[in-house]
C-alpha positions in Angstrom: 0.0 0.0 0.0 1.3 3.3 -1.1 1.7 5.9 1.9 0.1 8.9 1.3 2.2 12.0 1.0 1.3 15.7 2.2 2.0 18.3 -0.5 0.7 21.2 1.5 4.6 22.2 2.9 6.0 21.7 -0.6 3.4 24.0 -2.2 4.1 26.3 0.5 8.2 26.6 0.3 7.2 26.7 -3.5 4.8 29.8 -2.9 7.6 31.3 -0.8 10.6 31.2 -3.4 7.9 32.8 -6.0 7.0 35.6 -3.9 10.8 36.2 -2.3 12.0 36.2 -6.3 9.2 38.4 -7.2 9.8 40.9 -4.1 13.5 41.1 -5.7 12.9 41.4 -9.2 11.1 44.3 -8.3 13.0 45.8 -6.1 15.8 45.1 -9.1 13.4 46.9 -11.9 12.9 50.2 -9.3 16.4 50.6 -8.8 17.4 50.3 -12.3 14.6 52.6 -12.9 16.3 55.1 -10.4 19.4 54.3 -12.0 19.6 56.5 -14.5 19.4 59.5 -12.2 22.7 58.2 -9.7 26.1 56.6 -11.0 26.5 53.3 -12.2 27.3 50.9 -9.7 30.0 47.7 -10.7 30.9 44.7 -9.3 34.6 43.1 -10.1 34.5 39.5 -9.0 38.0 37.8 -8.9 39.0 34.5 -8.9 42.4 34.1 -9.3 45.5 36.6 -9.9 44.7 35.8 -13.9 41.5 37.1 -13.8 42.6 40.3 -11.6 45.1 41.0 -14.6 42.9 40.7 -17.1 40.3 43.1 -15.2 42.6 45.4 -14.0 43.0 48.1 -16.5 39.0 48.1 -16.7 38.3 48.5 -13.0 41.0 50.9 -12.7 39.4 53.1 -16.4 36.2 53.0 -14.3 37.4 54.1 -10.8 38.2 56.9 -12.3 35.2 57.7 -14.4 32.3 60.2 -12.9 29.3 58.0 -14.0 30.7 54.6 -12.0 31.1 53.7 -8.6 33.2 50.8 -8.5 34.1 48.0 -5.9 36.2 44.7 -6.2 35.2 41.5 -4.6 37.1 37.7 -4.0 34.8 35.3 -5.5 37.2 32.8 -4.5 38.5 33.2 -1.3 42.2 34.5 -1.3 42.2 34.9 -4.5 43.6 38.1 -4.7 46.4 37.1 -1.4 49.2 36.1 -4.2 48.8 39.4 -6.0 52.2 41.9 -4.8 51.1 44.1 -2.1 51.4 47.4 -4.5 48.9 45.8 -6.6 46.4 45.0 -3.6 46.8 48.4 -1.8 45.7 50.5 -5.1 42.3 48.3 -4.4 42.1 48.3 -1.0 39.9 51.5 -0.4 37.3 49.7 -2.8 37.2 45.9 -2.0 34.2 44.3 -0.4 33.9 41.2 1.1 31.6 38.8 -1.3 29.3 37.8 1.3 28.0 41.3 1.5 28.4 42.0 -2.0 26.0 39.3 -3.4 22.8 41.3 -1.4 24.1 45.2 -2.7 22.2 46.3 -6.0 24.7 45.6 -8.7 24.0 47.4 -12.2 26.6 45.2 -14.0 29.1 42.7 -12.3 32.2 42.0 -14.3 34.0 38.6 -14.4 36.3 36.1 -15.9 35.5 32.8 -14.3 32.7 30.9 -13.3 30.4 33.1 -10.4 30.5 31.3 -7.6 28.5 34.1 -5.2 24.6 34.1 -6.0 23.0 37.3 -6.6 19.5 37.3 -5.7 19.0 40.7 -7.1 20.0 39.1 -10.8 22.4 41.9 -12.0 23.7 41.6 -15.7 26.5 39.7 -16.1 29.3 40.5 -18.5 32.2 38.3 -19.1 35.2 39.3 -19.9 38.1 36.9 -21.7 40.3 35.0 -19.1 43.1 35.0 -21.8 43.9 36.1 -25.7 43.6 33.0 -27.0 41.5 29.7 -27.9 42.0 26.5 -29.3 45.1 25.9 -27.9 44.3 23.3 -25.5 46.3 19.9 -25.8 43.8 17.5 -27.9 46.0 14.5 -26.5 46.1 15.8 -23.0 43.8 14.7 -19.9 42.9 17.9 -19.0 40.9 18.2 -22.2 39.5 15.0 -23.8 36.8 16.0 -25.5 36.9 18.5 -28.7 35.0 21.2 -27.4 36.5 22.4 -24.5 36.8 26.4 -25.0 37.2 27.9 -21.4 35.0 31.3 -22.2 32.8 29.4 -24.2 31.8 27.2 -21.6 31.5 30.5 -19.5 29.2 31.7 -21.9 26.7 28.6 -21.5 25.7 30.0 -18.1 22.2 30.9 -17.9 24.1 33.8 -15.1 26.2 35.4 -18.2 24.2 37.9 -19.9 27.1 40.2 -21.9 29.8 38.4 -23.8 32.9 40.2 -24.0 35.2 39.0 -27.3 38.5 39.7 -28.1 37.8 39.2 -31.9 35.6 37.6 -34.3 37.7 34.7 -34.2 36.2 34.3 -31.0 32.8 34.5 -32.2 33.5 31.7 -35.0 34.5 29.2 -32.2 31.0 30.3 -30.4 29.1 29.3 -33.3 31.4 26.1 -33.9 30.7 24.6 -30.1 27.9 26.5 -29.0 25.4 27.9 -32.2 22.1 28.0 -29.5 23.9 30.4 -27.4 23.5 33.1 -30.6 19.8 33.2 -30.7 19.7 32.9 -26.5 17.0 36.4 -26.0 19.1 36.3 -22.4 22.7 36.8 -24.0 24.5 39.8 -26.0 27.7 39.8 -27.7 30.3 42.2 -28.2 33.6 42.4 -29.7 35.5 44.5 -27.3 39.0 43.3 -27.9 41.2 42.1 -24.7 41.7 45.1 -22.5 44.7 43.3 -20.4 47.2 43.7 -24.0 46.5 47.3 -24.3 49.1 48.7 -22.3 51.7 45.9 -24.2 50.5 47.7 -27.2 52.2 51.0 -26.8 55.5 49.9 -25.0 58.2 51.3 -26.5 62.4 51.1 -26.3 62.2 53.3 -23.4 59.5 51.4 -21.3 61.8 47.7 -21.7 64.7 50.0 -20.3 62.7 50.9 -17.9 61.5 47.6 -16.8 64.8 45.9 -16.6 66.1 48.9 -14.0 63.1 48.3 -12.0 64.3 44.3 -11.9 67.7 45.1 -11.5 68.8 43.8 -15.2 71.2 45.5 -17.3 69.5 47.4 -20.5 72.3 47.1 -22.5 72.2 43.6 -22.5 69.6 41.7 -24.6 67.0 39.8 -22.6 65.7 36.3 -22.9 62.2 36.0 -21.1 60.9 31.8 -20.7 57.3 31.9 -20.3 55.5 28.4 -19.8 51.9 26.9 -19.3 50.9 25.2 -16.3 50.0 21.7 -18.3 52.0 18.6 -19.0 53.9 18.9 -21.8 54.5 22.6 -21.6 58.1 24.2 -21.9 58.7 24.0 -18.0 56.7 20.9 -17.2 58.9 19.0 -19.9 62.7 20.7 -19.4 62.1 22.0 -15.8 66.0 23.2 -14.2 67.6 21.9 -17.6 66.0 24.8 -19.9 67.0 27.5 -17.4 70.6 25.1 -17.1 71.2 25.6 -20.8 70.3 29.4 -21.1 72.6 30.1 -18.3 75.6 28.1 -19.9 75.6 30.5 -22.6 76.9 33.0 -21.2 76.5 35.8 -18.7 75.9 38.6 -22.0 72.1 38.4 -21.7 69.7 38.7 -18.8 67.4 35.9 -18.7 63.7 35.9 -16.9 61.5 33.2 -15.9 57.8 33.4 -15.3 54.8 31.0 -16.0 51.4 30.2 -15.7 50.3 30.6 -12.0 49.3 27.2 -11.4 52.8 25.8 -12.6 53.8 26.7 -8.7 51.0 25.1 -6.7 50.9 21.5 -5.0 48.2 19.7 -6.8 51.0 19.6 -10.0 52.7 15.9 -10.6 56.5 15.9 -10.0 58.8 18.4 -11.8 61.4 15.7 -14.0 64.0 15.1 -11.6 61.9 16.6 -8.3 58.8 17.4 -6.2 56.2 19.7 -7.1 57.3 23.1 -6.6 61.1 22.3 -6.5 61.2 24.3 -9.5 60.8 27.1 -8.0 63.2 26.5 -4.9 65.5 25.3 -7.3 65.1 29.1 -9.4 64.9 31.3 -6.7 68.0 29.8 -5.3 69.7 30.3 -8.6 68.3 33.8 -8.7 70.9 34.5 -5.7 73.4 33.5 -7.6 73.6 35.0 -10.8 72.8 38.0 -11.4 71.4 37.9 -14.5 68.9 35.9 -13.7 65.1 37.0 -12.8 62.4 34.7 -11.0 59.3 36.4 -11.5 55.4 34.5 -10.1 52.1 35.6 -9.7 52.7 38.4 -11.7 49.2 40.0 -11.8 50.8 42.6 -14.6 52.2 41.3 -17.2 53.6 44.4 -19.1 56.8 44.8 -16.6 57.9 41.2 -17.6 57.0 40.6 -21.0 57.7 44.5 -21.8 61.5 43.9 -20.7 61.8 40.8 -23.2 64.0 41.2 -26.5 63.2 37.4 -27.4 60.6 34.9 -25.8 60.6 31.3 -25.2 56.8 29.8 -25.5 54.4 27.5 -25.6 50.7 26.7 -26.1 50.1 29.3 -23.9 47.9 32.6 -24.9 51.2 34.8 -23.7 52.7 33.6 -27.2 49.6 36.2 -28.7 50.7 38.9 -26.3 54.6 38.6 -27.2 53.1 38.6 -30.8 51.4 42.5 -29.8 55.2 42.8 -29.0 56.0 42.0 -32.3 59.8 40.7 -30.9 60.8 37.3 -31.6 58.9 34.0 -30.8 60.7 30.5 -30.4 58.2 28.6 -29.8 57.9 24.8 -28.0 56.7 22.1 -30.4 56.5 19.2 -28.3 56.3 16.3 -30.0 53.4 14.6 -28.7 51.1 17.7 -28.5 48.4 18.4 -31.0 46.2 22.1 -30.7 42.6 21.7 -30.5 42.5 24.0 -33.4 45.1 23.6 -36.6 44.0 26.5 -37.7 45.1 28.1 -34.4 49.0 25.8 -34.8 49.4 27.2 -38.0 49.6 30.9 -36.9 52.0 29.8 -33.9 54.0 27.9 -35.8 54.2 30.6 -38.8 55.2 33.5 -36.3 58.2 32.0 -34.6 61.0 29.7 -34.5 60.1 26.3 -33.8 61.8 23.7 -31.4 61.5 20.2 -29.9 64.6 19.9 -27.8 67.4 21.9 -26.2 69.7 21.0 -28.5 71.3 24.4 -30.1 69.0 26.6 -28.5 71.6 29.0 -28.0 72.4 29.3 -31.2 68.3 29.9 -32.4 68.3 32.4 -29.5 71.4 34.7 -31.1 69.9 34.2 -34.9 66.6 35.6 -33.2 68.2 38.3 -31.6 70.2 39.5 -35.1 67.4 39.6 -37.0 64.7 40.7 -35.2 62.1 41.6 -38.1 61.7 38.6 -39.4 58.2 37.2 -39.3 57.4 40.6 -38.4 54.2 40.4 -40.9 53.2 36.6 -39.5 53.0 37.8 -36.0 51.1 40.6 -37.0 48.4 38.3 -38.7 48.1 36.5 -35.6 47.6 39.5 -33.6 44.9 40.4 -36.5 43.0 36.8 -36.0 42.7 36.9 -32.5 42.3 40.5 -31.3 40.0 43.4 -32.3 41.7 46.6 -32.3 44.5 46.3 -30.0 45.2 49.4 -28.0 41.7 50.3 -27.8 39.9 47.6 -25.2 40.0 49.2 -22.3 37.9 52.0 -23.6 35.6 50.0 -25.6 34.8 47.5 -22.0 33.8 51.3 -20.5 31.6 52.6 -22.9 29.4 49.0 -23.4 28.9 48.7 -20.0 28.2 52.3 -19.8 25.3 51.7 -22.2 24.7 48.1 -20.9 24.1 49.2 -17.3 21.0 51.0 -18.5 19.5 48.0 -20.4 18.9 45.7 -18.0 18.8 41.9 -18.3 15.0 40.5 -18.5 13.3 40.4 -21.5 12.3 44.6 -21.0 12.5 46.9 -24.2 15.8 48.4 -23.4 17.7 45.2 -23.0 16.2 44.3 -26.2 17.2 47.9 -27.9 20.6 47.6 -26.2 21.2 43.6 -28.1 20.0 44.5 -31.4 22.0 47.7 -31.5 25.2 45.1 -30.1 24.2 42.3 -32.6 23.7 45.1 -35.7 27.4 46.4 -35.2 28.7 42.3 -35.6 27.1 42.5 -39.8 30.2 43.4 -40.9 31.3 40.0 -40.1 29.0 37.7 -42.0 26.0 38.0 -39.5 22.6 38.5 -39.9 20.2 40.0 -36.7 17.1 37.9 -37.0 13.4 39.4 -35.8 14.1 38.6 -32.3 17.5 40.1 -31.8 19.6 37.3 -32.2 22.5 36.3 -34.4 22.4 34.2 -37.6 25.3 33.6 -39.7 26.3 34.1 -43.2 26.7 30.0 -43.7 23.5 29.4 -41.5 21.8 32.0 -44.3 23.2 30.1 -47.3 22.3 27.1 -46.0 
């Protein structure tokens, strides 16, 4: 016999979520209503020192802006506590812890990683790039399996995410490759922006790299060799570890070498370094670093300019810092290893075609020197890899400000002004092939034809 069960409690927590949600949403449509006669109010959420980098020159633009009031939250605790105290004190004054962020009014809240913190007044999302790059993910590797396994993409799936931030249109393409439903989603808005964290790479000059390598301690007159690495398994790092940096010192003390990485190449969870435990890298550099002199240890770098600015020639892999060497435009030599395929051949191609390749450590030296003595070559490759994956570099930063500007007015239900505010977004992407169907959303030139 079937025991009979009481619904009365569930229809009443059920009555109780509909009325608290109503209650907010209104109280969300009032204020935004009010809005337009008091400044915008914005939300950074950071989850790691990447994502503070890459929202940095945004939050600071708007901190300084009349219309915005600003403030900066962890959505991950700590995630800021690895960021250099200079950084963290220029923030201070407007951080808020997250736990009494997520019941403040929010216009817009700005991110790079999943949210973690629920907002129960619903404030548009946008979603900023968490790096230049995509489809450069190992298609042999564990850490991505499948073919589909775009990072900002995936961020975009979200029902949170409203505003889509994209570096280019490249971006877009790989959007409509893995995720076409997301185009015509009434909920979602895209907008190519360009990557705001590059801008500043953009306009370095002879004078700023001098700069930089005073403020380390490096000679200027001496060219400089900067190793940058990803955090995964066959990265440049994760496959030479102490040997690479071994070899680049053997050659000489006439150039000033610096060493930086992916973030997550200096944390516990990593397997072994060859020849150690994880994180005896780093022991193992920073007690070089005392050593020789012309040597330069540099993690959790939350700006990237200061390093990468001081380089004269990289060393790279897979990573997306190969595309902001290439805003450089300096010279690439560029890991191949040997059992690594990119998710995207299209994307190999352009790496390969923009640098100098290498599998081993054998003559490295040598490639380094030829790099350094002619350093215009590929000049034009490196600036068609610049042009596939980034809209207008130089001018992000100021783009991010005025679409949230106009997005923080729109609002993210299905009212008229977040429907004026897509449409206007989605017209300015025709250029490109697309097409803005009667609803506001995107259709492409091969969906048309087809």
């Amino acid at each position: 016999m079937t025991r009979p069960t009481s619904t009365g409690p569930r229809l009443a927590a059920a009555a109780r979520s509909t009325l608290k949600h109503a209650v907010l949403g209104a109280a969300a449509a009032v204020d935004r209503w009010l809005g337009r006669r008091r400044r915008i109010r914005v939300l950074f959420l950071i989850s790691n020192p990447i994502g503070y980098a890459c929202l940095k020159p945004v939050f600071e633009a708007l901190r300084e802006h009349p219309r915005f009031s600003v403030r900066i939250a962890e959505d991950i605790p700590g995630a800021l506590a690895v960021v250099p105290d200079a950084a963290v004190s220029r923030v201070a004054t407007h951080r808020v812890p997250a736990s009494q962020a997520r019941w403040l009014p929010w216009d817009v809240i700005v991110a790079t990683d999943v949210v973690q913190t629920y907002f129960p007044f619903q404030p548009i999302v946008a979603m900023l790039a968490h790096g230049a790059g995509h489809g450069t993910m190992d298609r042999r590797s564990a850490v991505a399996p499948r073919a589909n396994v775009d990072y900002f993409v995936g961020l975009c799936r979200s029902p949170q995410v409203n505003l889509c931030c994209l570096n280019g249109v490249s971006r877009l393409r790989r959007i409509e490759e893995e995720a076409p439903q997301l185009l015509g989603d009434p909920t979602k808005a895209f907008v190519i922006t360009g990557f705001p964290k590059l801008d500043a790479l953009w306009r370095q000059t002879r004078a700023d790299r001098d700069h930089h390598l005073r403020q380390l301690g490096l000679d200027p007159a001496r060219s400089t060799v900067v190793v940058t690495s990803h955090y995964t398994e066959r990265s440049l790092l994760r496959t030479f570890g102490r040997d690479l940096i071994a070899t680049l010192l053997a050659s000489g003390d006439d150039v000033n070498i610096l060493v930086t990485g992916h973030d997550r190449l200096w944390t516990d969870r990593l397997p072994a370094w060859p020849g150690g435990e994880p994180g005896g890298l780093a022991d193992q550099l920073r007690a070089l670093e005392q050593e020789r002199p012309n040597l330069r240890f540099a993690i959790h770098v939350p700006d990237p300019v200061s390093i990468l600015g001081a380089g004269d020639v990289f060393l790279c892999d897979n990573s997306s810092i190969f595309i902001d060497c290439c805003v450089l435009d300096r010279p690439i030599l560029f890991f191949a290893h040997p059992d690594r395929m990119f998710h995207a051949e299209d994307v190999e191609r352009l790496y390969r075609a923009a640098s100098t390749v290498f599998s081993d450590l054998n003559g490295l030296p040598q490639l380094i020197r030829r790099a350094l003595a002619a350093p215009a070559q590929q000049t034009a490759e490196r600036a068609a890899l610049v042009e596939f994956f980034l809209d207008r570099p130089g001018e992000a930063t100021s783009r991010v400000v005025r679409t949230i500007e106009r997005l923080a007015t729109a609002g993210s239900g299905p009212g008229d002004r977040w429907r004026e505010f897509r449409v206007a977004a989605h017209r300015a992407l025709e250029q490109h092939g697309y097409k803005v169907d009667s609803g506001g959303g995107l259709r492409s030139a091969r969906e048309r034809d087809s």
